[in-house]
C-alpha positions, 0 to 999 in steps of 0.5 A: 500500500505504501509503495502505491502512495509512493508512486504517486508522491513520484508521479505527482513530482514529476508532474510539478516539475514539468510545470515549473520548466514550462513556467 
């Protein structure tokens, strides 16, 4: 379970890093 929540947390950074370089 945790390891989901994990995936998420990176997936969710990954995508706050693609708007930051859009930015």
């Amino acid at each position: 379970m945790a390891l989901v929540v994990k995936l998420d947390d990176l997936e969710l950074h990954q995508m706050n890093v693609k708007t930051a370089l859009l930015n």
